[in-house]
Structure formats: C-alpha cells, structure tokens
VOPAGU-2260 file (C-alpha; in pm, 1 decimal, decimal comma):
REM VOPAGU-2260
SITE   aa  ch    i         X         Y         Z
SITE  UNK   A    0    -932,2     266,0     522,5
SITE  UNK   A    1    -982,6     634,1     397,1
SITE  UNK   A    2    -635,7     808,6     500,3
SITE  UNK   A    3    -840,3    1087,9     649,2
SITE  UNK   A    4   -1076,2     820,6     844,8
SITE  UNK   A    5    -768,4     629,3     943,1
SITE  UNK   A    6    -563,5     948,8    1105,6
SITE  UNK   A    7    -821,3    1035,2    1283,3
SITE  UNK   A    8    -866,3     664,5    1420,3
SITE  UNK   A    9    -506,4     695,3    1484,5
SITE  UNK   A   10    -509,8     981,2    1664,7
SITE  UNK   A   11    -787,8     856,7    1891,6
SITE  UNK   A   12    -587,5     531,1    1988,9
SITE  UNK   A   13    -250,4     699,2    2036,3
SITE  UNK   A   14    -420,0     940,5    2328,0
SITE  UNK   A   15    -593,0     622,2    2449,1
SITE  UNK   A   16    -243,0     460,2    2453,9
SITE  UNK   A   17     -70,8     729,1    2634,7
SITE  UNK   A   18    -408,2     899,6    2847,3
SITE  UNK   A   19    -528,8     523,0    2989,9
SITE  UNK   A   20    -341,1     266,8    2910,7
SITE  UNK   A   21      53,9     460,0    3009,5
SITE  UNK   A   22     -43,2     544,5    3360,6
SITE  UNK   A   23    -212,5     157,1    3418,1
SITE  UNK   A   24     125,9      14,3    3311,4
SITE  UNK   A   25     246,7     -12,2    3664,3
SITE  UNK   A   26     -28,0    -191,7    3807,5
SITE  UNK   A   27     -20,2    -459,9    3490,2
SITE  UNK   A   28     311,7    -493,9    3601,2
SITE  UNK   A   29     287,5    -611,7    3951,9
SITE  UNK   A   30     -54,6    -794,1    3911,1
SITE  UNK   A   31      56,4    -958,8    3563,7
SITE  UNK   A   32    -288,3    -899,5    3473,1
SITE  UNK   A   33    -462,7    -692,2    3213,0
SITE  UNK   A   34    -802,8    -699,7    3365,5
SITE  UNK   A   35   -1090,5    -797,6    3108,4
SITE  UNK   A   36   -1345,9    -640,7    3290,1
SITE  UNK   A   37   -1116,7    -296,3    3244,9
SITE  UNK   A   38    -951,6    -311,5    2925,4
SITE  UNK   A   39   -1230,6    -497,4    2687,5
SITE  UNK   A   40   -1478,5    -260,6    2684,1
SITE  UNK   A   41   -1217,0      22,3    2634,3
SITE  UNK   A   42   -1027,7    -124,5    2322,1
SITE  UNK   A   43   -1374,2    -204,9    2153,4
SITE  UNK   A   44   -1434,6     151,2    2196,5
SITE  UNK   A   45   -1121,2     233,9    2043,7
SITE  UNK   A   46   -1182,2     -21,7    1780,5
SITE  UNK   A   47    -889,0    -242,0    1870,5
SITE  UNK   A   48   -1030,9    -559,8    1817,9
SITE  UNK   A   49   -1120,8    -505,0    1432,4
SITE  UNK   A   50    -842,1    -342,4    1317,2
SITE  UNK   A   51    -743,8    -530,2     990,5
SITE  UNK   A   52   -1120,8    -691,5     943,9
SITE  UNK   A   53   -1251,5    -554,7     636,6
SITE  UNK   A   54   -1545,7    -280,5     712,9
SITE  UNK   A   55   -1782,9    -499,0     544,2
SITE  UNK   A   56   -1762,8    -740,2     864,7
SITE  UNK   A   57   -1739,2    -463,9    1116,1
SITE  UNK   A   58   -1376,3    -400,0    1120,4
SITE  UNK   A   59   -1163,3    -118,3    1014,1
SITE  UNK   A   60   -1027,4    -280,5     691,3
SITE  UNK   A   61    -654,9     -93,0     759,7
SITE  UNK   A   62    -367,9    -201,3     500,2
SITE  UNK   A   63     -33,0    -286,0     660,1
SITE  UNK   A   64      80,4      21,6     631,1
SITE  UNK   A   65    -168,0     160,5     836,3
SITE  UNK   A   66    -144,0     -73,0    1135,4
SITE  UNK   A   67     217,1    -104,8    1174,9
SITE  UNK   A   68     243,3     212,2    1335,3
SITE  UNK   A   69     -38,9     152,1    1528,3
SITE  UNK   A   70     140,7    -154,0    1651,1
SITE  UNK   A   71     444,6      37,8    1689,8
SITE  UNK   A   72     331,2     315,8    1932,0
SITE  UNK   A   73     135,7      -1,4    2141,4
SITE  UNK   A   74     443,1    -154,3    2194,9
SITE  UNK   A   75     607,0     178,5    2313,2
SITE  UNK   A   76     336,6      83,3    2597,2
SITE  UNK   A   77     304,7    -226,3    2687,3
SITE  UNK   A   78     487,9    -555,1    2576,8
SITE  UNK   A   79     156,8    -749,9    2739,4
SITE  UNK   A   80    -114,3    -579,9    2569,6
SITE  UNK   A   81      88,4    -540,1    2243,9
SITE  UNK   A   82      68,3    -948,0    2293,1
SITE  UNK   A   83    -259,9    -986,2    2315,6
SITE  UNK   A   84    -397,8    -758,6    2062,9
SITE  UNK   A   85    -173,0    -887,4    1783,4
SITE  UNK   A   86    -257,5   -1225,2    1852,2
SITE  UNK   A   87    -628,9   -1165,1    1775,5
SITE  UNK   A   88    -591,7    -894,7    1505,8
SITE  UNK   A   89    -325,7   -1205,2    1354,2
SITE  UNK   A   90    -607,0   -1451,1    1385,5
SITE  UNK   A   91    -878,2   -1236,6    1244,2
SITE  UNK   A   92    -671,4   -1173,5     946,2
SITE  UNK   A   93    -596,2   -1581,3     884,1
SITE  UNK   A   94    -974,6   -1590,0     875,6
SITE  UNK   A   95   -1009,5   -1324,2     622,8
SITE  UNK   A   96    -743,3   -1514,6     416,6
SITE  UNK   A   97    -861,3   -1867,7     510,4
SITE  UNK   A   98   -1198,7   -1846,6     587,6
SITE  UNK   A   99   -1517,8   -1960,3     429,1
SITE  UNK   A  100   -1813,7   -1731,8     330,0
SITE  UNK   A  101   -2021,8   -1855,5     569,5
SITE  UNK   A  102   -1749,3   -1825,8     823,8
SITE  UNK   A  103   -1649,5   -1465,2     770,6
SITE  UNK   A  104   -2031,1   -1405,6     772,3
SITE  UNK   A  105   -2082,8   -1578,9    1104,7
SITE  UNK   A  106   -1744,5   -1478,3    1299,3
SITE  UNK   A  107   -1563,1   -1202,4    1210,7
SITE  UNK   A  108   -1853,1    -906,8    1333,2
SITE  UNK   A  109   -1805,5   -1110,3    1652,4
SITE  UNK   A  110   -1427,0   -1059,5    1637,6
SITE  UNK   A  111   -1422,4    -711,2    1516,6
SITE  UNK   A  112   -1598,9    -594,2    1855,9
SITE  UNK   A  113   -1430,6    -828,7    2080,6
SITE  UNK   A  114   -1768,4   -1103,1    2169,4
SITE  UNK   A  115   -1549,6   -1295,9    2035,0
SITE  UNK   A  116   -1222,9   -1416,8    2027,7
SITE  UNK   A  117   -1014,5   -1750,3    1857,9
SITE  UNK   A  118    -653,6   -1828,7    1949,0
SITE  UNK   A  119    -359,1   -1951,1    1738,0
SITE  UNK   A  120    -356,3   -2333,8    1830,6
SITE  UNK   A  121      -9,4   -2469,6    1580,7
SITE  UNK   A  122     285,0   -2503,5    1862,7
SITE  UNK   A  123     331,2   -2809,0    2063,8
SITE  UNK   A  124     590,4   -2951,2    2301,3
SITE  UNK   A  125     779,0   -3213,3    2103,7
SITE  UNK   A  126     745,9   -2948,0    1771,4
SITE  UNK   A  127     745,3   -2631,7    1577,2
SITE  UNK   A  128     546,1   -2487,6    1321,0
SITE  UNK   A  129     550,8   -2765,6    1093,9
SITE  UNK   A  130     486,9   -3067,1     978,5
SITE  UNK   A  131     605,3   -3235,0    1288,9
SITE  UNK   A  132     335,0   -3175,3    1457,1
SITE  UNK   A  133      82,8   -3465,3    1691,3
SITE  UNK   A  134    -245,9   -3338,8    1691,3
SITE  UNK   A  135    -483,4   -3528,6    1507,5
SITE  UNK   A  136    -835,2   -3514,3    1416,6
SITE  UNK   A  137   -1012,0   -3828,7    1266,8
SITE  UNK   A  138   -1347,9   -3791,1    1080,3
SITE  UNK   A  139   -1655,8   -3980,3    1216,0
SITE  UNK   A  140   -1953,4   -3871,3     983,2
SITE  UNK   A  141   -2035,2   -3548,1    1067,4
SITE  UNK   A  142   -1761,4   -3437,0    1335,4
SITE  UNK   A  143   -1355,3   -3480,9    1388,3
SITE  UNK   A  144   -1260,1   -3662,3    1713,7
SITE  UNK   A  145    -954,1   -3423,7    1775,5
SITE  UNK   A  146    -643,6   -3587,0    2010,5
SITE  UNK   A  147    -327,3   -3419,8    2136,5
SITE  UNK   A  148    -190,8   -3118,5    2303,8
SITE  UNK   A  149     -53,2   -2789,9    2180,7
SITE  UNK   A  150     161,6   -2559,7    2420,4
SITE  UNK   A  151     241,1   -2152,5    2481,3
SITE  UNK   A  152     -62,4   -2040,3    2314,9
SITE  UNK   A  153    -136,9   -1687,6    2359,0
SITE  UNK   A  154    -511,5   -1565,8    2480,4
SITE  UNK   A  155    -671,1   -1877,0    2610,7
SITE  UNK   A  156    -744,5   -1710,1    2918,2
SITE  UNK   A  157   -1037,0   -1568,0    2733,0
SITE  UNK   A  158   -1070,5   -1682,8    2389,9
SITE  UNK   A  159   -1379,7   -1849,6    2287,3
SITE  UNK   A  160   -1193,9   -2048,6    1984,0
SITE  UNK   A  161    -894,5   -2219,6    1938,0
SITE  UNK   A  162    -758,4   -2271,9    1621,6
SITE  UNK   A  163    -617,3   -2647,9    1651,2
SITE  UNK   A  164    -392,0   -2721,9    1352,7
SITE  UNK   A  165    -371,7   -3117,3    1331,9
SITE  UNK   A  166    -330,9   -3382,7    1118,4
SITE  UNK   A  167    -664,9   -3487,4     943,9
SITE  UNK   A  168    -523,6   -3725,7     740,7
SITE  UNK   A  169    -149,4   -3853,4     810,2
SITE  UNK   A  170     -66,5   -4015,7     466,0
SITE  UNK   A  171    -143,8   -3637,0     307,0
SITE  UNK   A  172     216,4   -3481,7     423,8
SITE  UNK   A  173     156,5   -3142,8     419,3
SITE  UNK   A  174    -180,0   -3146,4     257,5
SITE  UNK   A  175    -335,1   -3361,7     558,3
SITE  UNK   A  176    -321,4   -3043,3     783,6
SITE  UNK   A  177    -616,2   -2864,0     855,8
SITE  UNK   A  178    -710,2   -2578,5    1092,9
SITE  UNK   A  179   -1034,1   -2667,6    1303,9
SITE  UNK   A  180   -1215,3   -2417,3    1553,0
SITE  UNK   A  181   -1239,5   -2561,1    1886,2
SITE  UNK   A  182   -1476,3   -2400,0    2152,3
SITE  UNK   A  183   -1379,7   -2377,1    2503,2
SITE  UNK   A  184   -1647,5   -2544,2    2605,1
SITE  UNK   A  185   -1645,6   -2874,2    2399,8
SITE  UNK   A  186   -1576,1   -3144,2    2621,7
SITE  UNK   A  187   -1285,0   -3283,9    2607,0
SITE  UNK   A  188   -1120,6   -3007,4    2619,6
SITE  UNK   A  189    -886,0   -2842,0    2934,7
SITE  UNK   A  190    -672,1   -2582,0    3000,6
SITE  UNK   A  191    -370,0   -2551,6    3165,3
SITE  UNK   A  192    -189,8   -2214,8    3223,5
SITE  UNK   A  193     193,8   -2167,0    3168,8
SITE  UNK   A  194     356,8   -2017,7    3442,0
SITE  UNK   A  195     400,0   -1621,6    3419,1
SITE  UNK   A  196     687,3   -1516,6    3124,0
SITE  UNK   A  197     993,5   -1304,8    3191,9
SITE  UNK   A  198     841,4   -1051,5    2996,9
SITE  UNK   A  199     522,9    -885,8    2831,5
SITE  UNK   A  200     344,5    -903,3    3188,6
SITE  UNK   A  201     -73,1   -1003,3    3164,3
SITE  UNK   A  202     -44,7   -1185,0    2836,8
SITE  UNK   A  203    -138,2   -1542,7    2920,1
SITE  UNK   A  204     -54,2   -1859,4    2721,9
SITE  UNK   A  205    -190,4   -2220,3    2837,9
SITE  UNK   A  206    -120,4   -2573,6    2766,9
SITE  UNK   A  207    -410,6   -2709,7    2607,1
SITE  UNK   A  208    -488,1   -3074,6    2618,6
SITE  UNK   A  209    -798,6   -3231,1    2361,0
SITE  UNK   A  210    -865,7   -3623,1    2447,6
SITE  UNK   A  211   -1181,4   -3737,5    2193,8
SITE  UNK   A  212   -1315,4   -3402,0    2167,3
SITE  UNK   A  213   -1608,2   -3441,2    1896,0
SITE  UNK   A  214   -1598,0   -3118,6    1679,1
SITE  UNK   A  215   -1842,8   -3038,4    1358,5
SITE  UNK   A  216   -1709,3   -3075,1    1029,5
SITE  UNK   A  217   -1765,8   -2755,7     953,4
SITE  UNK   A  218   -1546,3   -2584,3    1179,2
SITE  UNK   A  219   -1292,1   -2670,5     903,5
SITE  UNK   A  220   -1093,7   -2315,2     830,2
SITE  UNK   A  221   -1166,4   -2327,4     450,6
SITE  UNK   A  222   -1091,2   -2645,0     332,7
SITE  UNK   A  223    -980,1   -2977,5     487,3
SITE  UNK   A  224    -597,0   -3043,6     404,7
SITE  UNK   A  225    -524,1   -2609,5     368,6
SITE  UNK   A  226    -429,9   -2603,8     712,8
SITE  UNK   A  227     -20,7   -2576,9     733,3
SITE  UNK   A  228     -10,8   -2323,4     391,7
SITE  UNK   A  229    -294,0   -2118,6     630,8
SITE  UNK   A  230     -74,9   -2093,7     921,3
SITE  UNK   A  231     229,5   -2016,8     744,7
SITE  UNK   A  232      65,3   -1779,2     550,6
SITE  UNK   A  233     -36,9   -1635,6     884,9
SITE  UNK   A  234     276,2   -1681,3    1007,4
SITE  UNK   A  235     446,3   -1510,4     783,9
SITE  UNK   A  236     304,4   -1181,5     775,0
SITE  UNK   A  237     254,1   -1212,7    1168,6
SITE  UNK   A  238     693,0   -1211,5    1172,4
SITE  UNK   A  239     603,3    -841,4    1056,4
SITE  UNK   A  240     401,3    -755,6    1278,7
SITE  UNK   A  241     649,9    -894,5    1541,4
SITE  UNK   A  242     940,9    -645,8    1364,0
SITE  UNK   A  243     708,3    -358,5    1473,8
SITE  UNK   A  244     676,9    -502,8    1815,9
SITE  UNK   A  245    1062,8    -446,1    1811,0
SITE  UNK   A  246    1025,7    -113,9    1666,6
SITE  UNK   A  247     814,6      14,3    1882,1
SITE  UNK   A  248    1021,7    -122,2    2173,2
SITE  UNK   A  249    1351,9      -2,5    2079,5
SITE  UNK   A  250    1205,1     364,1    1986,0
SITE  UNK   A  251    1072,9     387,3    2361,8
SITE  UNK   A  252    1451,8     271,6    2481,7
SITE  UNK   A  253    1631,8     506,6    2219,7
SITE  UNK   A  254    1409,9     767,2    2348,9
SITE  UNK   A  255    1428,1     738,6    2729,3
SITE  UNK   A  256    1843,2     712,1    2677,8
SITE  UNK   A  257    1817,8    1009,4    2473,4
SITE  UNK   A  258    1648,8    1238,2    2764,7
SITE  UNK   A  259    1839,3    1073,3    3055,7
SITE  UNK   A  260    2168,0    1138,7    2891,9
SITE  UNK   A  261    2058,2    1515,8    2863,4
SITE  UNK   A  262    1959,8    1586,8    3200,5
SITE  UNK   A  263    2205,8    1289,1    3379,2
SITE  UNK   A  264    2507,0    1532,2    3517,3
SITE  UNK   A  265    2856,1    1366,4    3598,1
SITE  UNK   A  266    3116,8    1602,2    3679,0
SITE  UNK   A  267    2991,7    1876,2    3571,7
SITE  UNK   A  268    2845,7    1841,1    3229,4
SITE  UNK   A  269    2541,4    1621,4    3124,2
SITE  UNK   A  270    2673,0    1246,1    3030,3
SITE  UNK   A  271    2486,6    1319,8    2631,6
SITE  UNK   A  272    2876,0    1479,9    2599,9
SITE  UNK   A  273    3051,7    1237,1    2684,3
SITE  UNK   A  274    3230,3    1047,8    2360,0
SITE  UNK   A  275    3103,7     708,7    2505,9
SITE  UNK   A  276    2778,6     766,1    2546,6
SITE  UNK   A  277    2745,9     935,6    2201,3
SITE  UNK   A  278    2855,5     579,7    2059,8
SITE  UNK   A  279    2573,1     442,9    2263,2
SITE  UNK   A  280    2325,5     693,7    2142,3
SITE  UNK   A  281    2427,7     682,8    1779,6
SITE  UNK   A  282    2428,0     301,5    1743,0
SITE  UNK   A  283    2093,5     289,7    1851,6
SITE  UNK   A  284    1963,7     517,6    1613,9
SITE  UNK   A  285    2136,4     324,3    1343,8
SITE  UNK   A  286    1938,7     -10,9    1428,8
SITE  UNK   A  287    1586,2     197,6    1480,7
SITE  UNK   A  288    1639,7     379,4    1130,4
SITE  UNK   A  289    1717,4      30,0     936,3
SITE  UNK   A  290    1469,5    -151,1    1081,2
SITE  UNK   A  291    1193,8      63,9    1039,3
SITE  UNK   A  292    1300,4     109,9     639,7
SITE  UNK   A  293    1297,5    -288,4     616,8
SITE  UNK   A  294     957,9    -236,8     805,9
SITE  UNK   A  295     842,5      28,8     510,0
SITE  UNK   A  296     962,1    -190,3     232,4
SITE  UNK   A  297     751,4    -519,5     373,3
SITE  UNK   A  298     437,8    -343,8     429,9
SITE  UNK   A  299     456,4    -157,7     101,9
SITE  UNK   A  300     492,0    -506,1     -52,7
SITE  UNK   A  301     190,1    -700,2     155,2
SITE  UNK   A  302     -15,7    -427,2      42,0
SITE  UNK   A  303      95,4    -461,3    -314,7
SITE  UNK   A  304     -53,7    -863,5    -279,4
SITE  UNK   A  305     343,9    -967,2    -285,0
SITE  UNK   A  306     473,3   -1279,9     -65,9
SITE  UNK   A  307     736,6   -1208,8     120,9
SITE  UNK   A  308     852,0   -1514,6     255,2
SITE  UNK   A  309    1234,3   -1359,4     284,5
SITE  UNK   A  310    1119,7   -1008,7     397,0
SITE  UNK   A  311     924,2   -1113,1     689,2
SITE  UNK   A  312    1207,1   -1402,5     836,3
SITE  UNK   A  313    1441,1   -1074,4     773,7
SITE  UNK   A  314    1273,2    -818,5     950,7
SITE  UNK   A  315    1140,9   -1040,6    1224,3
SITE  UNK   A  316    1580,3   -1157,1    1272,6
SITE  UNK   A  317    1677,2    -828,5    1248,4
SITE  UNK   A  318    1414,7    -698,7    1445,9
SITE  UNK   A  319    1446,5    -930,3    1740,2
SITE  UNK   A  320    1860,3    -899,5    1738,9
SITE  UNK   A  321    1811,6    -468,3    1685,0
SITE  UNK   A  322    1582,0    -500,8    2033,7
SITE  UNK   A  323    1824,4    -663,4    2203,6
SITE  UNK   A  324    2095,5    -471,2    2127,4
SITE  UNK   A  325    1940,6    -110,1    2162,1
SITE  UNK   A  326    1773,1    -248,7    2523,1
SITE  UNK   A  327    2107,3    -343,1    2609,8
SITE  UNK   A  328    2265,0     -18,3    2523,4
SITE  UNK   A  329    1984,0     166,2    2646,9
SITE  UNK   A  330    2041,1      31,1    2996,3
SITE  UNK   A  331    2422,0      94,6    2976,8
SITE  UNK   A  332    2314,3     467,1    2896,0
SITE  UNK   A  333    2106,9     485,0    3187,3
SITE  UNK   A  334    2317,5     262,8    3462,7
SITE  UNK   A  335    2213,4     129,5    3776,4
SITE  UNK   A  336    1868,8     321,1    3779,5
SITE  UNK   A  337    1760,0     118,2    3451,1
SITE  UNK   A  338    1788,9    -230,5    3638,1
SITE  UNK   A  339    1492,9    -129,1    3910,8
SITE  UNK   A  340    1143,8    -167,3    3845,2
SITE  UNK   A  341    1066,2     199,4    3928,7
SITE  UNK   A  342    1289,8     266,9    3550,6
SITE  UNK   A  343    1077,2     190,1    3185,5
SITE  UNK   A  344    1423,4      36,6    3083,6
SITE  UNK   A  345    1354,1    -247,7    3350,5
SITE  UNK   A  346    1044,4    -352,2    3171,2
SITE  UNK   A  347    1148,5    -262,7    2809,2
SITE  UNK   A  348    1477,7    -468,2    2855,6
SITE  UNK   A  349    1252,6    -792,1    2968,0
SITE  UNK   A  350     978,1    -748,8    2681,8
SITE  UNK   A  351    1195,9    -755,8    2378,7
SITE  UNK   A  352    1371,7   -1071,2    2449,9
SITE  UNK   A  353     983,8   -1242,8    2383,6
SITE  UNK   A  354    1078,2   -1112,5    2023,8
SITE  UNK   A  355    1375,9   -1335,2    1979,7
SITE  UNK   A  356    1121,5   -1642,5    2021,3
SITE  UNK   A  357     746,2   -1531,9    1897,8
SITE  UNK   A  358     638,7   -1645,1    1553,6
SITE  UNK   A  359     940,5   -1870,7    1535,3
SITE  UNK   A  360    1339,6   -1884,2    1642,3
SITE  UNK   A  361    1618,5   -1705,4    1459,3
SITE  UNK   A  362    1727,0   -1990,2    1380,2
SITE  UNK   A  363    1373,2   -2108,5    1210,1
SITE  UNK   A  364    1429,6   -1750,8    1051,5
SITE  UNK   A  365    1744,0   -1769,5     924,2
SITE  UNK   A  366    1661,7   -2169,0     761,2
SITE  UNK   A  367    1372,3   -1994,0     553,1
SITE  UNK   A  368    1532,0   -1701,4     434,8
SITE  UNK   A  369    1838,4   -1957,9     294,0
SITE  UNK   A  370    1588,5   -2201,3     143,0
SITE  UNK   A  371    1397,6   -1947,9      -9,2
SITE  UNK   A  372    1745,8   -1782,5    -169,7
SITE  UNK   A  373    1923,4   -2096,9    -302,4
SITE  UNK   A  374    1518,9   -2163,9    -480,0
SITE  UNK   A  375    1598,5   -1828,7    -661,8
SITE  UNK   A  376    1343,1   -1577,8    -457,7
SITE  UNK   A  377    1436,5   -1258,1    -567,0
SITE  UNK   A  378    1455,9    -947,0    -351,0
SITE  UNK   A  379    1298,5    -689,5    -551,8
C-alpha cells in the first residue's frame, strides 16, 4: 500500500483499537465472547478483514512490514481478537499464494469484507503439521468423499470454509496432500467446540469431524498434491506473525511495569528505585528490543520474496520464550495486584503462553531451524 494511504489506515485502526475495542476488553473477558453481531461490522469498517489481500480483490494489499505493527498494537489489546483476525488475514494470504484464478476471483472480495470467512483445517489429534496426518479425500468423478477429523481449529464458530488438508492420494508422500474447501454446510460435516482456553478469551476452536462428505473437485486450493508445501508455506510466515503477537504482548507488560513501578511507593520512595526492580525493568527491555529487530529483519526479507524457513522458527521460539519471561517479570514488578482480574497483567500473563503452542511447538521450532542449518541455509 501507498505509505501515505497506509498511515493513515493505521492511524484509523490504532484509535479503533484503543477508542472501542480497549474499553470492551472486560466484558470479552468474562463472557469469552467477541460478539459477531458487535465486532464484524466494525472491523470491516476498519478494513480488518482485507488487510494483506491485494487491492485488486478488495483488500488493502499491505507488505509485512506494514501489518506487523498493526498486529503488534492488536495484541497490546486483546489476545482473543488478535486470534481471530490473524487466523483469517493468514488464510487469505495462503489463498493469494495458493489459489487459483478463478478462486481469487470468486473468494477473496468475499474475504476482504468479512461475507466470508475459511479456517485453517491441518491439525489433528493423533498429529502435527505434517505428513502424519488421517484425513483423506478419495476422488469419485467429479467430487472427493473427504473422511477424518482435525482438532483446535481456530474460527469455526463462524467461518463459512474450512480448509481440510488430507491425503488425496496416500502412495504420493508428501505430494498426495492437498488443501480442499469444505463448507459448513456440506453434509457430513459437524462441529464440535473445544472447551474455553486458558487464554486469548472469545477466540473459538472446534473439533471437526467429516464422515463421506462429497465435496467438488474444484474446491482443490491450486492443484491436487500442493497441499502440505501450501500449508507450510502458510505456516511459515504465519510463525511471524505469531512473533508480533508476542511483541505486542510483552510491550503492553513492559509498559504497565514501567508506570506501576513509578507511581508504586514502598517506604518512602517509588519501587522504579529500587536496584531489584531496575533488573526487572531492564531485562525486559532487552527481550522487547531483540525481538522486535529479529521481527524487522524477517519482514524486510518476506517482502524482499526471500524464504525464511530459519527466521520465522527463530522469531516465533524466541518470541514465545521473550513473552513468557517479560509476563513473568512483569507480574513480579507489579506483585499481588497483577494476579487479580481487575490488573491487565492477569490477562496478559494468560495470553502469551497460547504463543508457546500456535503455529507449532518449540520443539517443532527448534527441529526446523537444525535441519535447515546442517542442509547449509544461510543466514544472510
């Protein structure tokens, strides 16, 4: 987008953030609801739902650099909403990437104003985000007859689409994984919700179960077989996005430490000079400063066209671990007050532990960033 187009945008949904959405927190809170009768119509108007479709489909087209800090200040907000926008801004950008004409024609000025929205169907029970997965879909002329379950998928409380990765044909490996849009309302299909999370309050994830559901052929994303390099594709810039989750998270914390410690009086003089409390502050600033320069450095490369299979695993581990520790901190800083509801350090401390999990484990982090090394990738 234009820079001058895209601060103004930016200054429009920061005030919405802060304005509307700050003051509703509470309320999404206790009712672990974002109501869609509320909140829809308001981020369409602030353009929420398009943000990284191109403008030729409706969308504001923004680079990564551009909606990082976007994501950022969200997640200084809300954990829950931050969870559901991503997901479908994620989504809409695998069908940029994946999609065919004809699909990008028919579904992403749908997406871009929030008629419509698909879901990111990969995870299941028994496996990852891999080849391990039990979904299947087996051709019958014009349709696939899709079988299995997938689990903790984000939005189905309202998406329209599901994105079911599955095995089209199993003696492919890899290349027999495809990514097929399933309606909500093809039968065969259910929908089971997950119990509420510790954290990121009125995002909703289901268990989906799909016994013979008949689906047209042409609900293929792209190509039959693309399916697993599409969602790790996705995947992989979507570990960024989760690194600005962090960001944003930990900025709020360092910043609500920073004025309690100033105004917080203990025998006589504010706590902010006291030498232990000056460790807290400091460390914190420390993990917010590196992770958001590992944050520049990634988005400058995806806008450059660059894979960053490395960058994203790093900034996503870091990320999650920097979170943890500066929530932590954050609520030693502020004590006993930081461990009620009526504190943001409550809430803040519960949301980033959802960023030690989302978009894959540390662990799942930490096995692609040494695969990719001892294959020679190059940090450049």
């Amino acid at each position: 987008m234009d820079p001058e187009k895209f601060e103004a945008l930016k200054a429009d949904i920061f005030d919405f953030f802060w304005r509307e959405l700050d003051p509703a927190v509470p309320e999404i809170e206790k009712t672990g609801r974002i109501a869609p009768e509320v909140w829809f119509p308001k981020f369409r108007e602030h353009g929420l739902w398009g943000l990284l479709i191109p403008e030729e489909y409706g969308g504001s087209g923004l680079t990564m650099t551009q909606y990082i800090p976007i994501l950022v200040e969200m997640s200084k907000v809300h954990g829950g909403v931050r969870v559901l926008i991503h997901v479908h801004n994620s989504m809409s950008k695998g069908i940029v990437r994946g999609g065919r004409d004809e699909q990008k024609k028919e579904l992403l000025p749908k997406i871009a104003t929030g008629e419509i929205s698909v879901a990111f169907g990969l995870t299941e029970a028994k496996s990852g985000t891999g080849r391990d997965i039990k979904t299947t879909a087996v051709r019958q002329g014009d349709h696939y007859v899709i079988n299995g379950e997938k689990h903790l998928i984000t939005n189905t409380d309202f998406a329209d689409y599901i994105a079911v990765y599955c095995y089209t044909d199993k003696n492919a490996g890899s290349r027999g994984i495809s990514g097929i849009l399933v309606h909500r309302d093809t039968p065969g299909f259910t929908l089971e919700p997950h119990k509420a999370l510790l954290g990121c309050r009125g995002s909703s994830h289901g268990i989906l179960t799909f016994k013979d559901c008949l689906v047209p052929a042409d609900m293929v994303i792209g190509r039959e077989g693309d399916g697993l390099e599409h969602a790790l594709s996705m995947l992989e810039t979507s570990r960024v996005f989760i690194a600005a989750s962090s960001l944003g998270t930990a900025e709020r914390a360092l910043e609500v430490a920073l004025d309690f410690s100033k105004k917080r009086v203990t025998f006589g003089k504010a706590i902010a000079e006291r030498e232990g409390v000056r460790q807290y502050l400091a460390d914190m600033t420390i993990d917010v400063y590196a992770l958001r320069c590992m944050l520049d450095d990634a988005c400058r490369k995806i806008d450059q066209g660059r894979p960053i299979p490395v960058e994203a695993s790093a900034c996503k581990t870091f990320g999650a671990e920097a979170v943890c520790r500066v929530t932590e901190t954050a609520l030693q800083t502020v004590g006993g007050i930081g461990y009620t509801a009526a504190h943001p350090i409550e809430m803040l401390h519960r949301d980033a532990r959802l960023n030690l999990l989302e978009e894959g484990t540390l662990t799942i982090q930490r096995m692609v960033i040494a695969r990719a090394m001892l294959a020679g990738y190059e940090l450049t």
